[in-house]
C-alpha positions in Angstrom: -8.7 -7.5 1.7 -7.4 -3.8 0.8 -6.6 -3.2 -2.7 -4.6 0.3 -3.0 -2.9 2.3 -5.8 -0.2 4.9 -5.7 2.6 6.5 -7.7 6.1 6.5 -7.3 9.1 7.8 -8.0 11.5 4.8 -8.1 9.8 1.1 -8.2 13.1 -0.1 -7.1 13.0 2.4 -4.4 9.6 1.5 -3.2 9.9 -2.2 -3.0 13.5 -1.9 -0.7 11.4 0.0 1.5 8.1 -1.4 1.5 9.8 -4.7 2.6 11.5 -3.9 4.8 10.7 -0.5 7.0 7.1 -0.7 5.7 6.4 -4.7 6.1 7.0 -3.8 10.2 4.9 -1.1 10.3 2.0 -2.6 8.6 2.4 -5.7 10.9 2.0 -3.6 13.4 -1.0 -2.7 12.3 -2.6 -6.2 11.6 -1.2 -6.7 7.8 -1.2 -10.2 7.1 1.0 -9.8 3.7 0.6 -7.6 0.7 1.2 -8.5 -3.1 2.1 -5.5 -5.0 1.0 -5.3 -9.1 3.0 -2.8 -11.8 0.6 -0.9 -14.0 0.6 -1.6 -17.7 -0.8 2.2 -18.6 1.5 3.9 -16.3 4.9 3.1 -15.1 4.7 5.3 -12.0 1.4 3.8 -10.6 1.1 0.6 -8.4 -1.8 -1.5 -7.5 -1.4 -3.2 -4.2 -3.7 -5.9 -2.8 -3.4 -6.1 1.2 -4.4 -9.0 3.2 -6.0 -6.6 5.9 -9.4 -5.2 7.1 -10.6 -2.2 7.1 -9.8 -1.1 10.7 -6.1 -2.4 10.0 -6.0 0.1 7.0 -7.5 3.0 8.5 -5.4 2.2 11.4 -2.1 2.2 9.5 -2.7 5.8 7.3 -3.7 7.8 10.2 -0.4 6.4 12.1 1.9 9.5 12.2 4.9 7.6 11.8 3.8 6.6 8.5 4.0 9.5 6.3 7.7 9.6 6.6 8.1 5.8 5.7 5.8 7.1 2.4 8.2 9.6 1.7 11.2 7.4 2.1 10.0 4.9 0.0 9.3 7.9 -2.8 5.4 8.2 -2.9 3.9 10.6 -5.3 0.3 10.5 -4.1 -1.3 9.2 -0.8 -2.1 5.6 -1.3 -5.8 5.6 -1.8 -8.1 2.6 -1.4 -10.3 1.5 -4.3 -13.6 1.7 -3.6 -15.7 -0.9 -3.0 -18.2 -1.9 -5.6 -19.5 -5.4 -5.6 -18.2 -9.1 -4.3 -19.1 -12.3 -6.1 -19.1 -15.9 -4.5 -17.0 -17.3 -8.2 
């Protein structure tokens, strides 16, 4: 699991593309699904929680075809992923 946050311009916008021109790419890159939070503090940001690994995800942001599906979809910032800090069993 990848969880991710970026800003965007529309939320509307986003979600159009990110389900459609975005779900293909990340599939091609191993995705197995992605649920996608609003933030409370900042209408802009997005928390996204990928069913991927890590060599999925690095895979998919150094793809050069992907910064222009970013910019369609009306990114502010890079998606970054949250770093890791600890994992529980419960």
């Amino acid at each position: 699991m990848i969880l991710a946050t970026t800003k965007v311009e529309d939320f509307d916008r986003f979600l159009k593309v990110f389900s459609t021109t975005s779900a293909v790419k990340r599939k091609q890159h191993g995705s197995k699904g992605a649920t996608v939070f609003r933030d409370p503090a900042e209408a802009d940001r997005l928390w996204v929680l990928f069913d991927w690994d890590e060599k999925g995800w690095q895979s998919f942001v150094s793809d050069p075809e992907v910064p222009p599906i970013m910019k369609e979809a009306g990114h502010k910032t890079k998606p970054q992923a949250a770093p890791f800090a600890v994992h529980y069993s419960a």
